[in-house]
DRENNU-640326 format. One record per residue (C-alpha): x, y, z. Coordinates in steps of 0.1 Angstrom, whole numbers, padded with zeros to 4 digits, always signed. Example, Ala and Ser with C-alpha at 12.3 -4.5 7.8 and 13.67 -1.06 7.14 Angstrom:
// DRENNU-640326
+0123-0045+0078/+0137-0011+0071/
//
This chain:
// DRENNU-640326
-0213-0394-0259/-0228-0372-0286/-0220-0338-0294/-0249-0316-0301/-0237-0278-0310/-0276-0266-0322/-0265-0231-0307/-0235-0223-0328/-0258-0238-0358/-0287-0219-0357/-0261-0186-0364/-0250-0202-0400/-0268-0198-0429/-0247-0225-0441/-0266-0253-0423/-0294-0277-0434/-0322-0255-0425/-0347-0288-0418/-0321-0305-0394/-0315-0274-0373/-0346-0264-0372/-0362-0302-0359/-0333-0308-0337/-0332-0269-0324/-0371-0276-0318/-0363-0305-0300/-0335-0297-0279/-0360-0267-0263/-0383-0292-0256/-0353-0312-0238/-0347-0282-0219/-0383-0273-0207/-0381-0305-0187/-0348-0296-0167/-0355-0297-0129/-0326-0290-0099/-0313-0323-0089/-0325-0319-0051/-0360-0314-0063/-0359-0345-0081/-0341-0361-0050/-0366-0346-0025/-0396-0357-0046/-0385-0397-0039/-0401-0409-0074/-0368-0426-0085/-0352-0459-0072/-0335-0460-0044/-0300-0470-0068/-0310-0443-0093/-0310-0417-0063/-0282-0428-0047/-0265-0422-0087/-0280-0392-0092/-0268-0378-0053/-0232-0382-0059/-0232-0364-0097/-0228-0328-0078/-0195-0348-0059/-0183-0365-0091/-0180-0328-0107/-0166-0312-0074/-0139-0340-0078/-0130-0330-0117/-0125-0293-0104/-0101-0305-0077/-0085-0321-0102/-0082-0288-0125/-0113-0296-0148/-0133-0264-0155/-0163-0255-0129/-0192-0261-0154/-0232-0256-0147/-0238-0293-0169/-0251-0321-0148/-0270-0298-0121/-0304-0305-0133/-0319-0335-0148/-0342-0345-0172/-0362-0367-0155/-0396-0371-0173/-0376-0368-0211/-0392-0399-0227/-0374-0400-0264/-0338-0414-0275/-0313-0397-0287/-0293-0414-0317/-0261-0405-0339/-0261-0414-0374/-0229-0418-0395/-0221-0427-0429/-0192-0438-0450/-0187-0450-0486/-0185-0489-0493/-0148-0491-0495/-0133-0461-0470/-0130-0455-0431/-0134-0415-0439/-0165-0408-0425/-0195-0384-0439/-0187-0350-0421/-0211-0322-0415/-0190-0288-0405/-0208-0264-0375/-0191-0231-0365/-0174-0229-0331/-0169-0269-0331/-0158-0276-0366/-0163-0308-0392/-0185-0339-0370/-0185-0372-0385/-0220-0380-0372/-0253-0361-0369/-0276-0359-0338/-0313-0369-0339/-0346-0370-0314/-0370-0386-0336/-0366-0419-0354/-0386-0401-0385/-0361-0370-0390/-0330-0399-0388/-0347-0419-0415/-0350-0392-0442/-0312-0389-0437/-0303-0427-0435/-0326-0435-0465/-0309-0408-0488/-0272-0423-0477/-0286-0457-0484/-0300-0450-0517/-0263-0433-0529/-0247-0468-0516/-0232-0452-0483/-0227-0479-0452/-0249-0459-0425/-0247-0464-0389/-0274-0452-0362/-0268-0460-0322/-0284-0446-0295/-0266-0421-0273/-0276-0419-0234/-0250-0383-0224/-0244-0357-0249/-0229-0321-0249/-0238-0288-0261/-0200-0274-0251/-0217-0248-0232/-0245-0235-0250/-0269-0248-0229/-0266-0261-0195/-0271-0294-0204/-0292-0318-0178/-0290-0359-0164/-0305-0381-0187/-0325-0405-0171/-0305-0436-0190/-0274-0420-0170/-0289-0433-0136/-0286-0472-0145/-0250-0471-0151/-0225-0484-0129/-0205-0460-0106/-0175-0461-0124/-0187-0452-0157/-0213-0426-0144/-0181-0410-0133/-0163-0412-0161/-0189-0399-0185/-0193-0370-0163/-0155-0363-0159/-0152-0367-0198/-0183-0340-0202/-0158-0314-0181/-0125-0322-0201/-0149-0307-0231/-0158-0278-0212/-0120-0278-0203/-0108-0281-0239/-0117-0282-0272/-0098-0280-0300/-0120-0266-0332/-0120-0288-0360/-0109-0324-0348/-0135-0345-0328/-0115-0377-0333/-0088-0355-0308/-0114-0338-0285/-0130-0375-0276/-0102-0390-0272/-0088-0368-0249/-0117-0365-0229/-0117-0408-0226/-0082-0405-0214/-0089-0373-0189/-0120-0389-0181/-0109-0428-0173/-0081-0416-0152/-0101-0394-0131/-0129-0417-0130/-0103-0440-0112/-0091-0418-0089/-0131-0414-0076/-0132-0448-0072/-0107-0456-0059/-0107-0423-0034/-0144-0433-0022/-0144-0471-0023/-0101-0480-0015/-0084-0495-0040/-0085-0526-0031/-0125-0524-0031/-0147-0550-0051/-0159-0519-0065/-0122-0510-0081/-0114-0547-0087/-0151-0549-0106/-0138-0520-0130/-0107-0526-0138/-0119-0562-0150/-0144-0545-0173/-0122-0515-0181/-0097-0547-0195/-0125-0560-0211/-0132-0528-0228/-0093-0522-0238/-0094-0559-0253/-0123-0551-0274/-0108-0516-0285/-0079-0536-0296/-0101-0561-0314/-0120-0534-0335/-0086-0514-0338/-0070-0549-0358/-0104-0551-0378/-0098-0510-0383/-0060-0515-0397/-0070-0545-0416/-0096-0528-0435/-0078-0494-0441/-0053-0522-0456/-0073-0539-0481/-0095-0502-0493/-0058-0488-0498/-0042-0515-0519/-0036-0500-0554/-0030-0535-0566/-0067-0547-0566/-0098-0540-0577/-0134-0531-0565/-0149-0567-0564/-0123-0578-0547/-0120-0553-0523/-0159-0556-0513/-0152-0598-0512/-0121-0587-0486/-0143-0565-0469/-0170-0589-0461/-0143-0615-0453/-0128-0591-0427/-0158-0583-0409/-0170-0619-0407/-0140-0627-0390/-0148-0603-0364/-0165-0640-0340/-0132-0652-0344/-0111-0624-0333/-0133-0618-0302/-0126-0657-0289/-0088-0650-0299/-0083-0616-0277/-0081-0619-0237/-0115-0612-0221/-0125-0617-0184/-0160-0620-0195/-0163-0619-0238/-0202-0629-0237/-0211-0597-0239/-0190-0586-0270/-0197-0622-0286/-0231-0612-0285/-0225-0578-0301/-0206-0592-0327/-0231-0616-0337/-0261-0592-0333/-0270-0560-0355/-0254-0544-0381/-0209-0541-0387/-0201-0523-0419/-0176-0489-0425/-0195-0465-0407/-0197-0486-0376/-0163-0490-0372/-0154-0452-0381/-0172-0435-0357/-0151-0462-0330/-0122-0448-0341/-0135-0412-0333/-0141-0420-0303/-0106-0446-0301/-0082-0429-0321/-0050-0439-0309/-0035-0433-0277/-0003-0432-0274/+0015-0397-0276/-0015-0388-0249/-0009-0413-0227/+0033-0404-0231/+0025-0368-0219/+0002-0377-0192/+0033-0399-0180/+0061-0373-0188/+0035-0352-0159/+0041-0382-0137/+0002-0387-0141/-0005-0353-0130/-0040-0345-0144/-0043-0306-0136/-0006-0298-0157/-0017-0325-0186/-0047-0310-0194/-0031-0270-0192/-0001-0281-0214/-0021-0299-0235/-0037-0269-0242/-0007-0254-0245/+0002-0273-0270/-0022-0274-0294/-0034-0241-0295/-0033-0224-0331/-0020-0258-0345/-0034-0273-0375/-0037-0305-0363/-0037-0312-0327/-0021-0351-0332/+0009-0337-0349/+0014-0316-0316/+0008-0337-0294/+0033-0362-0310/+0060-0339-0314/+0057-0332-0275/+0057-0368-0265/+0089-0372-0292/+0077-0399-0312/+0069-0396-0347/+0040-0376-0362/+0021-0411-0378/+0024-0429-0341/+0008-0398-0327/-0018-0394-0351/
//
């Protein structure tokens, strides 16, 4: 998911001019293609599994309200004809996990930018590049504007698997639920706990949970919690050897390249159901500092979250209030939430 807040930058003289005013362009033209999902339904131009995805999207976000997520007009129109990629680039320093971060009013400091051409994200990755930053682009297939706009389906959504169309959608309305000003590493992991457990509940409310459906994600949902625990030992690993007083910068780039070439090995070590897939994306593309800090904005750790949510007995509606509750008019929302869950402020944050 990427967070795109062009309407709360355009009102601050503060921001780079150039990016606001290419992305702002571009997000208009985003918009100028929204249609109502029936219409898109009743025009019969999509697969038949892309309509049957795109039909129950209404459904998934009726669920999230019943749950106690926030009515929200996202996800009632799609994009259908939008023809460009989104991407995120990141950046961090050779020998630090802190990433680059570009502050917006309303949503705070990002540790990514959003982009819609490959050109405009080139100008940016070239001048990280040239100061010796690690950069980091990906695509992005979902995004939110956090209510400026009412942000459409993008067609990419429509060749997902139930399971994580849900939970993509259901993470999309724990944004419009809450979102704490200043700390995306919080707001996106909160929405990934929100939005896995209610994703669960749809499936397993429309399929049983006994289903090959259910049975089909919790094997890749334990495939995805083995590889977050792969990249979180390469995280802690790294942090280690950039933080050690005792050594110097050659060595610490020699460690650093040591680590992530170790990254085959830790993959074949961890429990996977099916670890082709992550083999493959350790072995392919790029791994350096900003790669691995922006999954830990989106993986910070989990604990004090997943305490309260079973201190609620696993009830969604009063986690998400009292988590609100809770952090409001705190400087940082992990030191809350720890001292909720009673455990110490460094295991919640």
């Amino acid at each position: 998911m990427a967070l795109l807040a062009l309407g709360a930058a355009l009102a601050s003289a503060g921001c780079r001019v150039a990016y606001v005013t290419r992305a702002a362009w571009h997000q208009a033209g985003l918009m100028a293609k929204r249609e109502p999902i029936d219409r898109v339904l009743d025009r019969g131009d999509l697969s038949p599994d892309q309509a049957s995805k795109l039909a129950l999207i209404p459904a998934i976000k009726r669920f999230g309200e019943d749950l106690g997520l926030a009515s929200s007009d996202n996800y009632e129109t799609i994009s259908a004809r939008w023809d460009r990629t989104i991407v995120n680039f990141s950046a961090c320093e050779p020998l630090s996990l802190e990433p680059v971060g570009w502050w917006f009013p309303v949503v705070g400091s990002v540790p990514y930018l959003g982009f819609f051409r490959a050109r405009d994200r080139e100008r940016w990755e070239r001048r990280y590049r040239e100061r010796g930053y690690d950069v980091w682009v990906r695509d992005v297939a979902a995004y939110s504007t956090l209510g400026w706009f009412r942000d459409p389906v993008l067609p990419a959504m429509l060749d997902w698997e139930e399971y994580r169309l849900a939970e993509v959608v259901l993470h999309e309305l724990t944004h419009a639920t809450l979102w704490v000003p200043g700390s995306v590493s919080f707001n996106e992991t909160f929405a990934n706990v929100v939005g896995e457990q209610a994703a669960t509940r749809w499936m397993e409310t429309r399929h049983g949970p006994s289903s090959p459906e259910v049975h089909d994600m919790w094997i890749t949902r334990g495939d995805h919690d083995a590889w977050r625990g792969v990249l979180e030992g390469l995280y802690q690993d790294l942090d280690e050897a950039y933080s050690n007083p005792d050594t110097d910068d050659n060595y610490k780039l020699e460690r650093k390249q040591t680590l992530y070439s170790s990254l085959d090995q830790r993959i074949s070590s961890a429990h996977f159901h099916r670890p082709e897939p992550y083999l493959r994306e350790a072995r392919e593309g790029l791994w350096n500092n900003a790669r691995v800090a922006q999954y830990r904005t989106y993986n910070h750790s989990r604990e004090a979250l997943d305490t309260l949510l079973e201190q609620r007995d696993g009830d969604l509606e009063a986690f998400v209030r009292d988590v609100g509750k809770i952090t409001a008019n705190q400087p940082d929302p992990w030191i809350a939430v720890a001292r909720a869950a009673a455990l110490p402020p460094e295991d919640g944050k």
